[in-house]
PDB file of N, H, CA, C and O in Angstrom:
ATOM      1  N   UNK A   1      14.374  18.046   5.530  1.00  0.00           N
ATOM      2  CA  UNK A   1      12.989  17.619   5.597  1.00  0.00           C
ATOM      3  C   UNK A   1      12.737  16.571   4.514  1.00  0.00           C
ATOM      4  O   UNK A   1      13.235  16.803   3.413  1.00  0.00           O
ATOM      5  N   UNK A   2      11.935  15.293   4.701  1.00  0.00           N
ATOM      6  H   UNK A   2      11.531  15.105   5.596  1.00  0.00           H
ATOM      7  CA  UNK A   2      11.704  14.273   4.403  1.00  0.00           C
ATOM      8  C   UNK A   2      10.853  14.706   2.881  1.00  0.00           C
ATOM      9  O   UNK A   2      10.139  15.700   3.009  1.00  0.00           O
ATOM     10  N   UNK A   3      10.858  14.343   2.088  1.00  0.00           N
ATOM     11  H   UNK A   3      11.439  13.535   1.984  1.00  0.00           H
ATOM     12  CA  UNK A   3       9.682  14.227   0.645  1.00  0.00           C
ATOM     13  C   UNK A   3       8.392  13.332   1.211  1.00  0.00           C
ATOM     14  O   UNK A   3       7.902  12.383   0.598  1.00  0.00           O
ATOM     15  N   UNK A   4       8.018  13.746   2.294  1.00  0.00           N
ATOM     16  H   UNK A   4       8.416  14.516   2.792  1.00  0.00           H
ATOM     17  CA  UNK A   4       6.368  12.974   2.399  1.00  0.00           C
ATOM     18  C   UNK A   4       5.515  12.243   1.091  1.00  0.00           C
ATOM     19  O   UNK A   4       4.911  11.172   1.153  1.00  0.00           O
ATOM     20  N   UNK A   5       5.626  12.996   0.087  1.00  0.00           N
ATOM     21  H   UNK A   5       6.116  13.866   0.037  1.00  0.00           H
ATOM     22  CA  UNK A   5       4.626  12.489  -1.004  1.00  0.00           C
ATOM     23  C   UNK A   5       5.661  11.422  -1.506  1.00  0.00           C
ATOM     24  O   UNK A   5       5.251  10.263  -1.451  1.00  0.00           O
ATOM     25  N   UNK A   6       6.864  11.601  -1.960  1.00  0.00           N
ATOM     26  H   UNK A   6       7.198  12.542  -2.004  1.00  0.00           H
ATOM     27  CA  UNK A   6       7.735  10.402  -2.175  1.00  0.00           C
ATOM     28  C   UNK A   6       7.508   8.911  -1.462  1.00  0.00           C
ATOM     29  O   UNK A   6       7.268   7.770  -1.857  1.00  0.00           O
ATOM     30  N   UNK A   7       7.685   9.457  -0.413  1.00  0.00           N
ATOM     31  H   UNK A   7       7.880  10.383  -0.092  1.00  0.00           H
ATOM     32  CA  UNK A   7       7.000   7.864   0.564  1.00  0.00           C
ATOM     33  C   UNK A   7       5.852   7.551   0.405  1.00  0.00           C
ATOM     34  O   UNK A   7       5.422   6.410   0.238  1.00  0.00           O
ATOM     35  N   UNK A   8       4.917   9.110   0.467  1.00  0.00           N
ATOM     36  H   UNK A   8       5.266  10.037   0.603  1.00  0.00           H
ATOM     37  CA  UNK A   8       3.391   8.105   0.286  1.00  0.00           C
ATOM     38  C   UNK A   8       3.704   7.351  -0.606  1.00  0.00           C
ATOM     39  O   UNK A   8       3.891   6.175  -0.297  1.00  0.00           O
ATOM     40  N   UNK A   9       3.821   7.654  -1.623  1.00  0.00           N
ATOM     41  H   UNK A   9       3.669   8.610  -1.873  1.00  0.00           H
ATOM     42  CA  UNK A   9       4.139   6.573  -3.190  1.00  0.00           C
ATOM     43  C   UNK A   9       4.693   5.223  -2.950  1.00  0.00           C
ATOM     44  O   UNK A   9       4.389   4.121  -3.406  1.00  0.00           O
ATOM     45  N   UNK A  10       5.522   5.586  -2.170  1.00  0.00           N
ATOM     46  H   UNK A  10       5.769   6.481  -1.799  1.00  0.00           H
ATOM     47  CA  UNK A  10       6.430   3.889  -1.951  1.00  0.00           C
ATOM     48  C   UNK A  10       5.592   3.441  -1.202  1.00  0.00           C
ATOM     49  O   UNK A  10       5.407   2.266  -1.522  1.00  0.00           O
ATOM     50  N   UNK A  11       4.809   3.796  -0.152  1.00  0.00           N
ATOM     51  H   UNK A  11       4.959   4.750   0.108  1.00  0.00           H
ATOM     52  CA  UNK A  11       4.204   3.300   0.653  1.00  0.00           C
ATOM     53  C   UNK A  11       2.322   2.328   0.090  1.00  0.00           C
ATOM     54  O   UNK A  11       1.574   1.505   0.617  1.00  0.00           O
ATOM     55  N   UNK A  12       2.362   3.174  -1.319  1.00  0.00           N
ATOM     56  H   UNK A  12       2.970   3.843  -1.747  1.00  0.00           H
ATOM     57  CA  UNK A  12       1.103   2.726  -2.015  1.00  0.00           C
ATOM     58  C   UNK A  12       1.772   1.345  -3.243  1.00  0.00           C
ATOM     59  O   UNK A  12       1.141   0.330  -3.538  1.00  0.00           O
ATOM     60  N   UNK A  13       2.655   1.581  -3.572  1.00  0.00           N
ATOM     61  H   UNK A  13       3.168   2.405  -3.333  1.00  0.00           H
ATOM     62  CA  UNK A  13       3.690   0.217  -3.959  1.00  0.00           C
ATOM     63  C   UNK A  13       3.721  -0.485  -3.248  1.00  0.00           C
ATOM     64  O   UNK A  13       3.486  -1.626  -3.649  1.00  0.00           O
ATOM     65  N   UNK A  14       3.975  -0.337  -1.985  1.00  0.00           N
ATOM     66  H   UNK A  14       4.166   0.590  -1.660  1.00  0.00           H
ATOM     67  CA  UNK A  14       4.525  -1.488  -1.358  1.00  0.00           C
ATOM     68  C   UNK A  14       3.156  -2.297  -1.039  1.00  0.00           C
ATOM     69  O   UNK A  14       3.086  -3.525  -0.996  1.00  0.00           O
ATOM     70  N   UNK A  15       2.287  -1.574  -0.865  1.00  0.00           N
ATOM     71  H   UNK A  15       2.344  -0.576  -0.900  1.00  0.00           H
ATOM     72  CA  UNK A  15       0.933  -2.231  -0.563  1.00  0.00           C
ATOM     73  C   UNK A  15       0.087  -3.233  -1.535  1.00  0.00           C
ATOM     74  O   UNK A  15      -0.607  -4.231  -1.337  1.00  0.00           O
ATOM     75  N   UNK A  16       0.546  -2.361  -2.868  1.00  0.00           N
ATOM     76  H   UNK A  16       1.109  -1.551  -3.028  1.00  0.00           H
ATOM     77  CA  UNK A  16       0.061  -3.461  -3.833  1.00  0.00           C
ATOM     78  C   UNK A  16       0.703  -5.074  -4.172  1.00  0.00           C
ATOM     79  O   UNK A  16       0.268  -5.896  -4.978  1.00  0.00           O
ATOM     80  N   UNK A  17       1.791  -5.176  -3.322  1.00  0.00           N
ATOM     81  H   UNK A  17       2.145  -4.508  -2.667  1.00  0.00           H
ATOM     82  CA  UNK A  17       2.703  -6.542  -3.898  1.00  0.00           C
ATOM     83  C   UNK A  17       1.812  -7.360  -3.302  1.00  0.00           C
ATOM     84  O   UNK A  17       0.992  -7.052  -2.437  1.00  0.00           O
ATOM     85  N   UNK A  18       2.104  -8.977  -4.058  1.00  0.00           N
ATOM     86  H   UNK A  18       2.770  -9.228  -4.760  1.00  0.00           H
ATOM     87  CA  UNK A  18       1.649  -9.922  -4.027  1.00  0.00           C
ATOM     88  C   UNK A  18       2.711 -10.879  -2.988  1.00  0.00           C
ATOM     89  O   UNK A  18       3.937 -10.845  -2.888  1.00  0.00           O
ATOM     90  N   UNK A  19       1.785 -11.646  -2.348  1.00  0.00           N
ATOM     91  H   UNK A  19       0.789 -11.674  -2.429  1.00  0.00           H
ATOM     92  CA  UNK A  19       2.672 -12.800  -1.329  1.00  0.00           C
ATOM     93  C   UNK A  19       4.069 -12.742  -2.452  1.00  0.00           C
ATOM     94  O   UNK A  19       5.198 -12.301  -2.236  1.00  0.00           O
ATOM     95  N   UNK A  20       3.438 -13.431  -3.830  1.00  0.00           N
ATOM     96  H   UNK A  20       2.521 -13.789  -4.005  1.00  0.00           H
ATOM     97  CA  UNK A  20       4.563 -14.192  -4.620  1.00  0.00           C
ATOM     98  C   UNK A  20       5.923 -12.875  -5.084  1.00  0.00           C
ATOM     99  O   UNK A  20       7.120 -13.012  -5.335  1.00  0.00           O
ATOM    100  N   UNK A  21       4.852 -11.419  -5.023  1.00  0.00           N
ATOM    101  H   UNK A  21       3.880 -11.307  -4.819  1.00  0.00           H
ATOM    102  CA  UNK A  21       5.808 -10.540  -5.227  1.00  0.00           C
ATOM    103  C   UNK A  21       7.181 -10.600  -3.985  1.00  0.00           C
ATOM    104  O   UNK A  21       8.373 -10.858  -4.147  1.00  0.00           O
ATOM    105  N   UNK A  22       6.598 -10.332  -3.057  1.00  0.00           N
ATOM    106  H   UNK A  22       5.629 -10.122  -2.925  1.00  0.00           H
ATOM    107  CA  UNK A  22       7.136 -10.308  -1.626  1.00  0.00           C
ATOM    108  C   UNK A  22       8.390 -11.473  -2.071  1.00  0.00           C
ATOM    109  O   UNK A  22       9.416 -11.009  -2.568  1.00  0.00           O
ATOM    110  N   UNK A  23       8.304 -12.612  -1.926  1.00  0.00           N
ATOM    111  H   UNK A  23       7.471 -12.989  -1.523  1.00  0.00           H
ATOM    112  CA  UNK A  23       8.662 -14.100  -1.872  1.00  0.00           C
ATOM    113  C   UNK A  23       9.743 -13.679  -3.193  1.00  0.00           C
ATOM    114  O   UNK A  23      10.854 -14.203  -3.117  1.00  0.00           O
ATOM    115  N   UNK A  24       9.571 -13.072  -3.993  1.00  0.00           N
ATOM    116  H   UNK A  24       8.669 -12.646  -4.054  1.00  0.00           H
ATOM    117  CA  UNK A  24      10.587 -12.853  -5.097  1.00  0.00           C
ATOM    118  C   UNK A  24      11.669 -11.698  -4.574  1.00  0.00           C
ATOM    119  O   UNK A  24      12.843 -11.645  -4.940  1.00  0.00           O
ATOM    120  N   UNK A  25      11.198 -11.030  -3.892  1.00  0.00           N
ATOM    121  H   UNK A  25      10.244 -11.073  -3.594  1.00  0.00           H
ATOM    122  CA  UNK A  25      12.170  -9.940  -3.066  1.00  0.00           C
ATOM    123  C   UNK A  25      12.907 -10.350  -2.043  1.00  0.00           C
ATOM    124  O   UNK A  25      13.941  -9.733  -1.786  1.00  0.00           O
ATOM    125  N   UNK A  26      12.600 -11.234  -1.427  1.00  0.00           N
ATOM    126  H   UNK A  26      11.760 -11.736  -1.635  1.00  0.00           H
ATOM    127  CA  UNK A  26      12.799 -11.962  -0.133  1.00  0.00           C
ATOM    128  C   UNK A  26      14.307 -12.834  -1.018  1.00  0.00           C
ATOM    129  O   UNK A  26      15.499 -12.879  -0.713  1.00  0.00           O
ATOM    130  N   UNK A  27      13.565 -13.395  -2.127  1.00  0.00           N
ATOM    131  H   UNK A  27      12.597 -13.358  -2.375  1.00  0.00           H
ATOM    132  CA  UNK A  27      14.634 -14.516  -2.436  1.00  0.00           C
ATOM    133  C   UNK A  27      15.981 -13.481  -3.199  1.00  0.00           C
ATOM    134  O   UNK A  27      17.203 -13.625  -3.174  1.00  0.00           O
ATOM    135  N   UNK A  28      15.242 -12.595  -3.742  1.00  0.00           N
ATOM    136  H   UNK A  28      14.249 -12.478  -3.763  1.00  0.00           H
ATOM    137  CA  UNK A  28      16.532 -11.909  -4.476  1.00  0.00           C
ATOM    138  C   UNK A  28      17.700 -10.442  -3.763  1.00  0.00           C
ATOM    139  O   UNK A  28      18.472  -9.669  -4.331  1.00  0.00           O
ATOM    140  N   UNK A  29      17.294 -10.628  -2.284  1.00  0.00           N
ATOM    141  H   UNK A  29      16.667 -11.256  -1.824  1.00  0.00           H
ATOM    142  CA  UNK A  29      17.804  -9.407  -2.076  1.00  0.00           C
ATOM    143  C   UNK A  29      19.214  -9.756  -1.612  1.00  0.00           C
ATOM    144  O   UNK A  29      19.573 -10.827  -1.123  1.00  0.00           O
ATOM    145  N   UNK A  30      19.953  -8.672  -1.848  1.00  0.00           N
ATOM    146  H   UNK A  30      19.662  -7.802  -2.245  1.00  0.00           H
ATOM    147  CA  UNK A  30      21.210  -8.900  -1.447  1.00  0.00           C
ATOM    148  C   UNK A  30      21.979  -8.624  -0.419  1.00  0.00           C
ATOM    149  O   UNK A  30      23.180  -8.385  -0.547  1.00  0.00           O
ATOM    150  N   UNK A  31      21.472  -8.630   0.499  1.00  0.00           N
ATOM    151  H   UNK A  31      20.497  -8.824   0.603  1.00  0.00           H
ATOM    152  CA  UNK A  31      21.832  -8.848   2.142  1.00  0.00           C
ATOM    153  C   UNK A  31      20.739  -9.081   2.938  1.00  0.00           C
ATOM    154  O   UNK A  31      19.589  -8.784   2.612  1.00  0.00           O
ATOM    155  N   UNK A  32      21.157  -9.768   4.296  1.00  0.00           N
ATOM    156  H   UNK A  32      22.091 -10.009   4.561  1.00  0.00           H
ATOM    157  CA  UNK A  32      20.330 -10.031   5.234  1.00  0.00           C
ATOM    158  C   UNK A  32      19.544  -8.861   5.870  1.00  0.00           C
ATOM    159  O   UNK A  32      18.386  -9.270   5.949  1.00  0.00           O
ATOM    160  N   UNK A  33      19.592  -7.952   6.225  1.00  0.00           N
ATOM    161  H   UNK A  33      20.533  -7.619   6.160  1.00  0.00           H
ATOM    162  CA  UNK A  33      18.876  -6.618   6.463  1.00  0.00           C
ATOM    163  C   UNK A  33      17.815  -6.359   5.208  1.00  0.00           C
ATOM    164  O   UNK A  33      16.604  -6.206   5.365  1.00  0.00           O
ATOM    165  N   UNK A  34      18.455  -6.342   4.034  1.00  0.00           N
ATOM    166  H   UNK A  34      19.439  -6.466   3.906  1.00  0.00           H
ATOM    167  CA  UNK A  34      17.265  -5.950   2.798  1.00  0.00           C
ATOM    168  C   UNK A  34      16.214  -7.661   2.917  1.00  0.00           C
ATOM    169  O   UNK A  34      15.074  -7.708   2.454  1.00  0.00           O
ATOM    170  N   UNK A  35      16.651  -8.470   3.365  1.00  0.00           N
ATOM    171  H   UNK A  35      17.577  -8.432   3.741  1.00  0.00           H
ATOM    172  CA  UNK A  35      15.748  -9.614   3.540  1.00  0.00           C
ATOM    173  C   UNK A  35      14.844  -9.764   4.487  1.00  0.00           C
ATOM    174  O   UNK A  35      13.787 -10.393   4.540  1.00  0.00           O
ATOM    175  N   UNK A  36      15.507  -8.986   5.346  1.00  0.00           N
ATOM    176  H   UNK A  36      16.366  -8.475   5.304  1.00  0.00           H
ATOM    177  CA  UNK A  36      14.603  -8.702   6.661  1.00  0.00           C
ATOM    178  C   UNK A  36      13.534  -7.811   6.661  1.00  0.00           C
ATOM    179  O   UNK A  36      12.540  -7.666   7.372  1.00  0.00           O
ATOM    180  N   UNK A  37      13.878  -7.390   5.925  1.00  0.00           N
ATOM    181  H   UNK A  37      14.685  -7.508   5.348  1.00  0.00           H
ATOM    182  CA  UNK A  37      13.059  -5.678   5.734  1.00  0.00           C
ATOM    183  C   UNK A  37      11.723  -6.090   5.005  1.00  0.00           C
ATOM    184  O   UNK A  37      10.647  -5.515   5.164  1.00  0.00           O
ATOM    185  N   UNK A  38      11.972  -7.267   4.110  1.00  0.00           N
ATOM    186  H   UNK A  38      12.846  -7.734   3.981  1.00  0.00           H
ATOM    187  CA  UNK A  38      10.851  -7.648   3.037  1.00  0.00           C
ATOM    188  C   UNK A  38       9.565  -8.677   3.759  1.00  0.00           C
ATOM    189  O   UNK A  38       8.334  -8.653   3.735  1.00  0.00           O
ATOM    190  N   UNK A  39      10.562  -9.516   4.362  1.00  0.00           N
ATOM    191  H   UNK A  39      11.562  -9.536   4.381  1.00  0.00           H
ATOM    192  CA  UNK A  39      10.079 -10.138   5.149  1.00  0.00           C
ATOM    193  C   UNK A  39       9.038  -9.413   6.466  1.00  0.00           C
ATOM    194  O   UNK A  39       7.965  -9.870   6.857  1.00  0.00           O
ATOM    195  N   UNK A  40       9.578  -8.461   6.849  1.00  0.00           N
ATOM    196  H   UNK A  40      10.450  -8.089   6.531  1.00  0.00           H
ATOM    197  CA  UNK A  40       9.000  -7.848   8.082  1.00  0.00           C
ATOM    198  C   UNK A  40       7.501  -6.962   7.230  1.00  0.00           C
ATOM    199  O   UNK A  40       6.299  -6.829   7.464  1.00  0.00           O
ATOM    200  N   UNK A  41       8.243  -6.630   6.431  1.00  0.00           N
ATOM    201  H   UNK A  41       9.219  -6.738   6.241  1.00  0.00           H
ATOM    202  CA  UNK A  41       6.653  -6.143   5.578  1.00  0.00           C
ATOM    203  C   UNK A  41       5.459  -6.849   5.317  1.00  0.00           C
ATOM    204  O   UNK A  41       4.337  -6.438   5.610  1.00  0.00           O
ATOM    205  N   UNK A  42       5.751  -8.057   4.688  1.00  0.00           N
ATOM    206  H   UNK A  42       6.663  -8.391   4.449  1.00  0.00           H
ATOM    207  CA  UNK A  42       4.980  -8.651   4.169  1.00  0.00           C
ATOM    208  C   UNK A  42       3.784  -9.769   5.571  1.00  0.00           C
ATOM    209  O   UNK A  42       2.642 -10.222   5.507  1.00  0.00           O
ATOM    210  N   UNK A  43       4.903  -9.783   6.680  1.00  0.00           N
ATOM    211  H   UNK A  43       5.831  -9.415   6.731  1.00  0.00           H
ATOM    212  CA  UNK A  43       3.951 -10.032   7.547  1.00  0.00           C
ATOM    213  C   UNK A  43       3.430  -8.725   8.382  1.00  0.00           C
ATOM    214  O   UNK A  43       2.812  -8.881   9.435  1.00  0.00           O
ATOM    215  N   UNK A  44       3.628  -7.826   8.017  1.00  0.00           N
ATOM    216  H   UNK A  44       4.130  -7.699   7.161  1.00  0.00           H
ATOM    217  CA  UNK A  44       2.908  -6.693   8.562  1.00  0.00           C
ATOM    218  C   UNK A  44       1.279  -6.850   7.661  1.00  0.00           C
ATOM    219  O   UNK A  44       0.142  -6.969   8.118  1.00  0.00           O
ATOM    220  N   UNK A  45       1.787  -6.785   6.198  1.00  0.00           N
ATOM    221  H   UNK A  45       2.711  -6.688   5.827  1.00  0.00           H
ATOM    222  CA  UNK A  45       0.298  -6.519   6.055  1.00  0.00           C
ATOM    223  C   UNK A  45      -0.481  -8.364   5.937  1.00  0.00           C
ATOM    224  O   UNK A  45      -1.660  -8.716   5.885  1.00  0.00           O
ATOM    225  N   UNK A  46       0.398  -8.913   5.934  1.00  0.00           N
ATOM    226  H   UNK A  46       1.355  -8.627   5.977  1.00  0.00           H
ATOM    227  CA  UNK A  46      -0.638 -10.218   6.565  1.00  0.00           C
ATOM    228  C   UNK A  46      -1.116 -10.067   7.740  1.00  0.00           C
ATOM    229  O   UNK A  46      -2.342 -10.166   7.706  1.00  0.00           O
ATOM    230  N   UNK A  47      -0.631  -9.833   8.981  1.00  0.00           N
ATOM    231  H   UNK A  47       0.365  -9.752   9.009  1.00  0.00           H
ATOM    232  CA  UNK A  47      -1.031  -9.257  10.079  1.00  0.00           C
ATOM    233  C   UNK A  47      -2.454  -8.667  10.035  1.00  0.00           C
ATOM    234  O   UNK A  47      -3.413  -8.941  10.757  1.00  0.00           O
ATOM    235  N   UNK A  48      -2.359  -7.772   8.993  1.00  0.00           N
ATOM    236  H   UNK A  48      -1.580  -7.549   8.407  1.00  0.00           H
ATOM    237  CA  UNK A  48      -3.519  -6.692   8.698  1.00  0.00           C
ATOM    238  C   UNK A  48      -4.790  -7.960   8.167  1.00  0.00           C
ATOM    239  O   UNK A  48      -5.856  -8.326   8.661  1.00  0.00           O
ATOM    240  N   UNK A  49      -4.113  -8.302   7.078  1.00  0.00           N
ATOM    241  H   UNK A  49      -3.246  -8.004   6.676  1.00  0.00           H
ATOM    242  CA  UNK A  49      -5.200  -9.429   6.696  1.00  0.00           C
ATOM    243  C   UNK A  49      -6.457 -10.143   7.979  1.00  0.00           C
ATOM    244  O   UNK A  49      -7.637 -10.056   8.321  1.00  0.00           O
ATOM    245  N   UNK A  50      -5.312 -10.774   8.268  1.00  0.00           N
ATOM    246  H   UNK A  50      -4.354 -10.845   7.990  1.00  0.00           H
ATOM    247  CA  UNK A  50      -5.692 -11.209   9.775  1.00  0.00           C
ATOM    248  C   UNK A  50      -6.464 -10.622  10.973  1.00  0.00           C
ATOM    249  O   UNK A  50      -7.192 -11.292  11.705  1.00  0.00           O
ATOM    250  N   UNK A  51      -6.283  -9.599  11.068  1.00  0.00           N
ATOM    251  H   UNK A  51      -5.692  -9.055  10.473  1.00  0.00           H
ATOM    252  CA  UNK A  51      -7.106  -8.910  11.814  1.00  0.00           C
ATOM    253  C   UNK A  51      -8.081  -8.609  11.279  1.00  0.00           C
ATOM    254  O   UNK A  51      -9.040  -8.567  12.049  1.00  0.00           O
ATOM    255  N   UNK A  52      -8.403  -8.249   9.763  1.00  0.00           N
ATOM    256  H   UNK A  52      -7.624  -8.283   9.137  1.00  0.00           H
ATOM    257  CA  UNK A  52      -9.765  -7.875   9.394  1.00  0.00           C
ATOM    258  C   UNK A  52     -10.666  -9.163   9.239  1.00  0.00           C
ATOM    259  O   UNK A  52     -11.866  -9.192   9.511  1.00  0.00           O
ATOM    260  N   UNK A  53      -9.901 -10.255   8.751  1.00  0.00           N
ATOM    261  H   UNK A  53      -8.926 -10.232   8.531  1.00  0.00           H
ATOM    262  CA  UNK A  53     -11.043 -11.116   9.015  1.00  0.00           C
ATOM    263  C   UNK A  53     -11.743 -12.145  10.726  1.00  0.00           C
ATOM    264  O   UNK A  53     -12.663 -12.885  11.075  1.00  0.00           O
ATOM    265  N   UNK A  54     -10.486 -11.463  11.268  1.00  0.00           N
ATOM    266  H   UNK A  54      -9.739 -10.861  10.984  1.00  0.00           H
ATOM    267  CA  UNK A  54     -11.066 -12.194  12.634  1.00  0.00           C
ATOM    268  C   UNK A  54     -12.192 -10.845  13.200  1.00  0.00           C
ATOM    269  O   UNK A  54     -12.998 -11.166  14.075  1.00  0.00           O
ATOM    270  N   UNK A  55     -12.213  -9.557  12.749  1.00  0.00           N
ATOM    271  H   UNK A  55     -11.559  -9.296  12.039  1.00  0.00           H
ATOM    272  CA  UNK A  55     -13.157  -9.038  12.805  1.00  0.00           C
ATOM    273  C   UNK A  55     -14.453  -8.690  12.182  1.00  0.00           C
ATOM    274  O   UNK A  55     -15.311  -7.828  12.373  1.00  0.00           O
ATOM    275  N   UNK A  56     -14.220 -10.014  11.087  1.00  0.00           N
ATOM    276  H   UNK A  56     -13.524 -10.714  10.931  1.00  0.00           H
ATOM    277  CA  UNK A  56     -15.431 -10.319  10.452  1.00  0.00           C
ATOM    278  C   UNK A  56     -16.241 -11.727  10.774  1.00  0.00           C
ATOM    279  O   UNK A  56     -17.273 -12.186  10.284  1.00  0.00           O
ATOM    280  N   UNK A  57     -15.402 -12.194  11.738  1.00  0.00           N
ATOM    281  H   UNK A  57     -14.564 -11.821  12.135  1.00  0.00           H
ATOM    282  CA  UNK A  57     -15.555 -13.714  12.304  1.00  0.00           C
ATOM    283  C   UNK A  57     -15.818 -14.578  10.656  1.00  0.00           C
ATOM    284  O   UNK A  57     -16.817 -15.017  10.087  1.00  0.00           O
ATOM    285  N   UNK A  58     -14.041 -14.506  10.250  1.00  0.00           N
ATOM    286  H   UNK A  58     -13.230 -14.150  10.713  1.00  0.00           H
ATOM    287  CA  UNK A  58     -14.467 -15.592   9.221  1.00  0.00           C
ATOM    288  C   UNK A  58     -13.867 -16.829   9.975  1.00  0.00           C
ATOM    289  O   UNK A  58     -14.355 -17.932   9.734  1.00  0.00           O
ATOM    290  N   UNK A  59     -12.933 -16.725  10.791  1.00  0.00           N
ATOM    291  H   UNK A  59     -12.536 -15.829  10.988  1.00  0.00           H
ATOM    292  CA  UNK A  59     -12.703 -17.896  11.041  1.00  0.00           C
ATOM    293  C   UNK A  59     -12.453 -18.066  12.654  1.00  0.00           C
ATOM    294  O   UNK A  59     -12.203 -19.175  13.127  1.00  0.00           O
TER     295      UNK A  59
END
């Protein structure tokens, strides 16, 4: 059985990074899968971005 609260944690980290954080992980990881992985995150929560403001009609 999985440590649920362990992940929540990573999962509240991972939320706080910055584009530039992201972009520093992206550049430093050491294989294509761990690059992918950073990458796929970081447009997940842009994604999110995105959706909240097209449901605020900012743009």
């Amino acid at each position: 059985m999985c440590d649920v609260k362990k992940y929540n944690e990573i999962y509240k980290d991972i939320k706080e990074l910055t584009q530039e954080d992201t972009m520093q992980l992206v550049l430093e990881a050491s294989t294509e899968e761990e690059k992918d992985f950073y990458i796929m995150i970081s447009d997940f929560f842009l994604q999110k971005k995105q959706k909240e403001c097209i449901a605020r009609n900012v743009f």
